[in-house]
C-alpha positions in Angstrom: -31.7 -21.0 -4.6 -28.8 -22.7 -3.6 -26.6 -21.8 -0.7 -22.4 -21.0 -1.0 -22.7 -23.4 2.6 -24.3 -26.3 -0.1 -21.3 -27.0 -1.8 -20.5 -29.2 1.6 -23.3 -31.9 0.7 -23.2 -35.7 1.3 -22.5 -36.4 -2.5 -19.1 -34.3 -1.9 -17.9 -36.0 1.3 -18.7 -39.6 0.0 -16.7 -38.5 -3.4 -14.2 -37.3 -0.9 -14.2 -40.6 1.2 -13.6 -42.4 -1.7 -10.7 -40.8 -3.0 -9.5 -40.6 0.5 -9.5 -44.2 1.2 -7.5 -45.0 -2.3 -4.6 -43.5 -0.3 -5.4 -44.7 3.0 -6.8 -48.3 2.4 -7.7 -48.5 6.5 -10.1 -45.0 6.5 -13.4 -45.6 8.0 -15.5 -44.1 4.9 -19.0 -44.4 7.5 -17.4 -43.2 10.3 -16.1 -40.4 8.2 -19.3 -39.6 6.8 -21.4 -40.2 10.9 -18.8 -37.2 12.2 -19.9 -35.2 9.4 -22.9 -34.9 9.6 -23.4 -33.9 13.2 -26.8 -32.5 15.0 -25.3 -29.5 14.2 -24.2 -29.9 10.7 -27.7 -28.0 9.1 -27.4 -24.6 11.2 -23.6 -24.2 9.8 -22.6 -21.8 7.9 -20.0 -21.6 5.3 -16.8 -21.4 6.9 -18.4 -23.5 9.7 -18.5 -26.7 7.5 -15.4 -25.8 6.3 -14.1 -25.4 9.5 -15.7 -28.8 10.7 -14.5 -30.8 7.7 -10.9 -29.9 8.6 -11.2 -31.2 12.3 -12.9 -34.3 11.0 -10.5 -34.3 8.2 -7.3 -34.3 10.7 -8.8 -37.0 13.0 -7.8 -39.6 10.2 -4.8 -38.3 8.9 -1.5 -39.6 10.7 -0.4 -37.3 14.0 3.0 -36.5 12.9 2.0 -33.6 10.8 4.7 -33.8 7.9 3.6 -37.4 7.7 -0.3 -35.3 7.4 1.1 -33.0 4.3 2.6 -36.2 2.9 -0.9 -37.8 2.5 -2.3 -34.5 1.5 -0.5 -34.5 -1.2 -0.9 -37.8 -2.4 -4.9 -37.3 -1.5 -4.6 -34.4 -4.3 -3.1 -36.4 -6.7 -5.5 -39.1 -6.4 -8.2 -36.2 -6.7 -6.6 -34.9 -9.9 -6.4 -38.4 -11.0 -10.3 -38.8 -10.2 -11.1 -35.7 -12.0 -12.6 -34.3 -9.0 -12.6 -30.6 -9.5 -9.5 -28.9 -9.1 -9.8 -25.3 -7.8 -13.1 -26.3 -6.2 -13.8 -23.9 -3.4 -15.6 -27.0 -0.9 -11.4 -28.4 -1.0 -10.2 -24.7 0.5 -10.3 -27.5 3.8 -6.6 -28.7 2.2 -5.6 -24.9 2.8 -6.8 -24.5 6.3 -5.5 -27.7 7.5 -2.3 -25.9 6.8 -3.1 -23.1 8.6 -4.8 -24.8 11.8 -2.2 -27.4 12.1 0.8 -26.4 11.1 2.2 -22.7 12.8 4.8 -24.6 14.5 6.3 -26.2 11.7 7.5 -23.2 9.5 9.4 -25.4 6.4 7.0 -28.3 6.0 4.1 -25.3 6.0 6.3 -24.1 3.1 6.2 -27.1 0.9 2.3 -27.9 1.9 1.3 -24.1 0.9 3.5 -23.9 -2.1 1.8 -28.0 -3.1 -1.9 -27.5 -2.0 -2.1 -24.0 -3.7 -1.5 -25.3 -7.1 -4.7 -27.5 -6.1 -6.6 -24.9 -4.4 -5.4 -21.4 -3.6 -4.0 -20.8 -0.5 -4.4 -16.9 -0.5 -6.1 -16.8 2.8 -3.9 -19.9 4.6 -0.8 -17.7 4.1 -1.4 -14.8 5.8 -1.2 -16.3 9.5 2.0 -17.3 8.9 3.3 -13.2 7.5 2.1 -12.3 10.9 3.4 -15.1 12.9 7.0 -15.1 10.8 6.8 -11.3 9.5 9.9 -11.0 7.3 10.6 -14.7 7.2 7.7 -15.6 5.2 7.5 -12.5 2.8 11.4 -13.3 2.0 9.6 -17.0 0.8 6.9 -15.1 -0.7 9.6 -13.1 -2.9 11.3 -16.3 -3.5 8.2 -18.0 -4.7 7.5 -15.0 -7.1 10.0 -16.9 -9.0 8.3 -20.2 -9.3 7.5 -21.6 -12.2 4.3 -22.5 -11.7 1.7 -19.6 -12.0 -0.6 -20.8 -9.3 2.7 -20.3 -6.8 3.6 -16.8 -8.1 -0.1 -15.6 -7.6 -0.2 -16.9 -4.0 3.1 -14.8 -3.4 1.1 -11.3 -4.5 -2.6 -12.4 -4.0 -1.6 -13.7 -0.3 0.7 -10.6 0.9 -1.8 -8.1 0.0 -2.3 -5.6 2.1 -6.2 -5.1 1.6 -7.2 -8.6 0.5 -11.4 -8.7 0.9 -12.5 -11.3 3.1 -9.1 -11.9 4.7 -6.8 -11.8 7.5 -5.2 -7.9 7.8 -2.1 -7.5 8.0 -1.7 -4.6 9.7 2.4 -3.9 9.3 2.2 -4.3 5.2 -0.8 -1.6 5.4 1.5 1.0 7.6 4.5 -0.3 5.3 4.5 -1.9 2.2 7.9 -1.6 1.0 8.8 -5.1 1.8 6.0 -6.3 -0.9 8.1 -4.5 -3.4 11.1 -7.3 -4.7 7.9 -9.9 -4.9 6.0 -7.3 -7.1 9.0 -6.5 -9.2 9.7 -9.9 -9.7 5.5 -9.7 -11.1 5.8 -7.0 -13.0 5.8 -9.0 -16.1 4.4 -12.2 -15.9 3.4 -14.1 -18.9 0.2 -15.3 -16.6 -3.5 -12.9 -16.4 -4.2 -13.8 -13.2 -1.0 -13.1 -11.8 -1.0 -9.9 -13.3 -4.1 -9.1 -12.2 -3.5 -10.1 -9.0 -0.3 -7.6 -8.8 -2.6 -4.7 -9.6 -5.0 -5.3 -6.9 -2.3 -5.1 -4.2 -1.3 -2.0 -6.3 -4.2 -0.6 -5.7 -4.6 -1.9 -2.0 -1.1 0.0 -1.6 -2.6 3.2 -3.1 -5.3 3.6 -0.2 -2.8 4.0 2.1 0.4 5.4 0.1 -0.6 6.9 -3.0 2.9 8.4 -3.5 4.4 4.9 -3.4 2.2 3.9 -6.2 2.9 6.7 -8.2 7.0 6.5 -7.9 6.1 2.8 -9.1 4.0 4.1 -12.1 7.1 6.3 -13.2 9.5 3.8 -13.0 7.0 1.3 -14.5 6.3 3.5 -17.3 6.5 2.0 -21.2 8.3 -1.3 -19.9 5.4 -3.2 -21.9 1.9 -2.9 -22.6 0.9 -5.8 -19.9 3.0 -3.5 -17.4 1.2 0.2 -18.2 -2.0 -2.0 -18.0 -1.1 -3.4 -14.1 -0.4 0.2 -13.1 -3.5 2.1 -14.7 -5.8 -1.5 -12.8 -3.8 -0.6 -10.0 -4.4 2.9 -10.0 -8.2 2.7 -10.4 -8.6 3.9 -6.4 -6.7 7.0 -7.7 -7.7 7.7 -10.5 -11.7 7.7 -8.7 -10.1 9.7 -5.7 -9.6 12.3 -8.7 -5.8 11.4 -7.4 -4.0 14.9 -9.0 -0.2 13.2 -9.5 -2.1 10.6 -11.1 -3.8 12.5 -13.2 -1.6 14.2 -14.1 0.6 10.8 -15.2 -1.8 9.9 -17.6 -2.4 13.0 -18.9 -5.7 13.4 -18.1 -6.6 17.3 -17.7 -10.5 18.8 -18.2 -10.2 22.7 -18.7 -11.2 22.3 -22.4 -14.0 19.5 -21.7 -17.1 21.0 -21.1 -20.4 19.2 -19.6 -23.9 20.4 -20.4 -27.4 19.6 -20.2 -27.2 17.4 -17.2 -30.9 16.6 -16.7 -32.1 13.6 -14.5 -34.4 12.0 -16.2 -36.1 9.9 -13.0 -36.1 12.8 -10.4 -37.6 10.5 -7.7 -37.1 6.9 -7.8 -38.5 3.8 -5.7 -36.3 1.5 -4.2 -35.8 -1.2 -6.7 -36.0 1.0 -9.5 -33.4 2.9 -11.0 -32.0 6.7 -11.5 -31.7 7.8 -15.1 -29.7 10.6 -16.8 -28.6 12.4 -19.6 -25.5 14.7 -20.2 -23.6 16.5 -23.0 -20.0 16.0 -23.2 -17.4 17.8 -25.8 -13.8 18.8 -26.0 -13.5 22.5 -27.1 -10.2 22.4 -27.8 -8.0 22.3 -31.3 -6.6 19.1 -30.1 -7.5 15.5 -29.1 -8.1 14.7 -25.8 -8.2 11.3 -23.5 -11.3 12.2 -21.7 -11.9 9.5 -18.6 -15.6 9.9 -17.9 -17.2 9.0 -14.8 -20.5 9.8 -13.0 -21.0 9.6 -9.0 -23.5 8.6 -7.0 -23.9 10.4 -3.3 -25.4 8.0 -1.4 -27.5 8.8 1.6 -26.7 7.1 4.4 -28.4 6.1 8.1 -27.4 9.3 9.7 -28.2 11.5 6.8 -24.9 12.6 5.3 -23.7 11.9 2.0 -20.9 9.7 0.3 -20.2 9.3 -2.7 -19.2 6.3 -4.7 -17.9 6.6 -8.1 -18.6 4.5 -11.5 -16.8 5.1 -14.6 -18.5 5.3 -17.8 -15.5 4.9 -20.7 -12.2 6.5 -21.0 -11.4 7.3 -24.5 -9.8 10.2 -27.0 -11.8 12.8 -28.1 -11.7 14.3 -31.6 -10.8 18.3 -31.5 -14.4 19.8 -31.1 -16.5 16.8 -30.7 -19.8 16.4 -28.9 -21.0 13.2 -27.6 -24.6 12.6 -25.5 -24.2 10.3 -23.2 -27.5 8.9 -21.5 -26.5 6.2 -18.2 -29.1 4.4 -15.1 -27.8 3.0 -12.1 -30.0 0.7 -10.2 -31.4 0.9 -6.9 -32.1 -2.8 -6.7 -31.7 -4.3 -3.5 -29.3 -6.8 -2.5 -27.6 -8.4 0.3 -24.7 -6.2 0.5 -26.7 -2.9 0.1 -29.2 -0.9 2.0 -30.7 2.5 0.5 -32.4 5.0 2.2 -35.0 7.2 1.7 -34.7 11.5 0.9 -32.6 13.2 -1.1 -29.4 11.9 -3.5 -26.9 13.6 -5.6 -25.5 12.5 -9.2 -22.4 14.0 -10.6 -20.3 13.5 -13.7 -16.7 14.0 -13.7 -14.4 14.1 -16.1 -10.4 13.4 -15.9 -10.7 13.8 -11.8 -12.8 16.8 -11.7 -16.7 16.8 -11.0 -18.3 19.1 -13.5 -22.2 18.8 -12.5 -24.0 18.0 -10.1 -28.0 17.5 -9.3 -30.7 16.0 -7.0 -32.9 13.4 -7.0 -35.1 11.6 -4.3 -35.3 7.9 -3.8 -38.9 6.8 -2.1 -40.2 3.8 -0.5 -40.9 0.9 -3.3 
């Protein structure tokens, strides 16, 4: 199985050096390739070899470091020219040369950040510089919002969120967002997915931390198009799991006359590896349809023995007046990387529009 730290191989850096040395005719190619690959090079990690390649990187480009993004830019075109992956994560180097070598130099950062991103997304490069600047670079962020290139606006929403995984925090947008609020405005309608998709997320990065701000947003949001109800309800998702009740109540979504019966689990103990399996009833007893947002959760047993429960939804649909559906679900207890299970007793729940209806036990053993 290949490793993420593979993508750094020594077919990438000699494609690399040969671009390279289109723009700069006098670049040592082996001496390039010699600081490369170090002693050290084989225990690196990811960001380690990424890391390294931008110090080996910025030992050939010129020392004057707007002459640096100069060449950069011309390195990308000759890459784009060579058909050498664009959006490639191994180039995310171009973005942290910008953020190891250029703090000082606030405007030419600008131009490289709002260049290289278009190449390869700067998302993570940005965010030294909203701590470092504060309001100076969100105001650029706002202004870039406006850009017309879509890779531009999705840097100004992907790289100010407040939550962003993997990243930099930014602890001043998580005790106040409001500042992130012209750039998502200026979002709100983009003809571009992944822009939009982007906005949502740090909708919903908002909402962990000010629900009531997301919910004045999905009021005045409301009906402005179908791409904009859609950014609110991704947005909302945190909320809407939380069982959220001024959310809830936005969309509607109300369970009194939506029963749940014959919750049975169907695996009452499970081995690790294998998964939990269950069976419910679900029906809307009322004269009247009903949007019915179904979810089941998991209670998780963790090291010190206490619970927590992570949710999953299941579909969220309109219900005919007096309809009955069976609804049979498994979540798996495979392991992986990011996981660890324990042993002894679980719980399973299914909710339904924010409210947990039934609840039951199951046991996960040894494998």
């Amino acid at each position: 199985m290949s490793l993420i730290k593979d993508i750094y191989s020594l077919s990438f850096y000699e494609r690399l050096a040969g671009t390279i040395t289109k723009i700069i005719p006098s670049f040592e190619q082996k001496k390039f390739i010699s600081m490369i690959f170090t002693d050290e090079f084989k225990t690196m990690e990811w960001k380690e070899r990424m890391k390294h390649t931008t110090r080996v990187f910025h030992f050939f480009l010129p020392d004057d470091y707007p002459a640096a993004v100069d060449a950069i830019g011309q390195i990308i075109g000759q890459l784009r020219e060579d058909n050498s992956g664009q959006d490639t994560l191994a180039y995310i180097f171009l973005a942290d040369y910008i953020e190891t070598y250029g703090m000082e130099d606030f405007d030419t950062s600008v131009r490289a950040l709002e260049m290289v991103t278009r190449f390869i997304s700067c998302e993570f490069a940005v965010r030294p510089f909203i701590l470092r600047y504060g309001d100076r670079m969100i105001n650029q962020m706002i202004i870039w919002s406006k850009h017309e290139n879509s890779q531009v606006r999705r840097l100004a929403s992907e790289g100010s969120r407040p939550r962003l995984p993997w990243a930099m925090a930014l602890p001043t947008l998580k005790k106040n967002p409001e500042p992130l609020l012209p750039l998502l405005e200026n979002l709100k309608q983009d003809p571009s997915e992944s822009v939009r998709r982007s906005v949502a997320n740090s909708i919903n990065d908002i909402a962990k931390d000010h629900p009531d701000l997301v919910i004045a947003l999905a009021e005045k949001w409301r009906g402005i198009s179908r791409e904009t109800d859609a950014i609110i309800k991704h947005g909302s998702r945190t909320l809407l799991k939380q069982g959220h009740s001024e959310i809830l109540k936005h969309y509607g979504l109300t369970s009194e006359n939506i029963s749940v019966t014959d919750l049975e689990i169907l695996t009452p103990e499970v081995k690790i590896g294998e998964s939990v399996e269950f069976v419910f009833k679900v029906s809307n007893q009322s004269s009247d349809k009903q949007t019915v947002r179904l979810e089941y959760g998991i209670y998780y047993r963790k090291a010190n023995g206490q619970l927590s429960r992570k949710v999953f939804k299941i579909s969220e649909k309109m219900y005919p007046p007096n309809e009955m559906v069976t609804v049979r679900r498994k979540q798996s207890f495979r392991l992986i990387t990011t996981k660890v299970f324990y042993t002894g007793q679980h719980q399973l729940s299914v909710i339904v529009n924010g409210e947990e209806k039934e609840i039951r036990t199951f046991e996960i053993v040894a494998g």
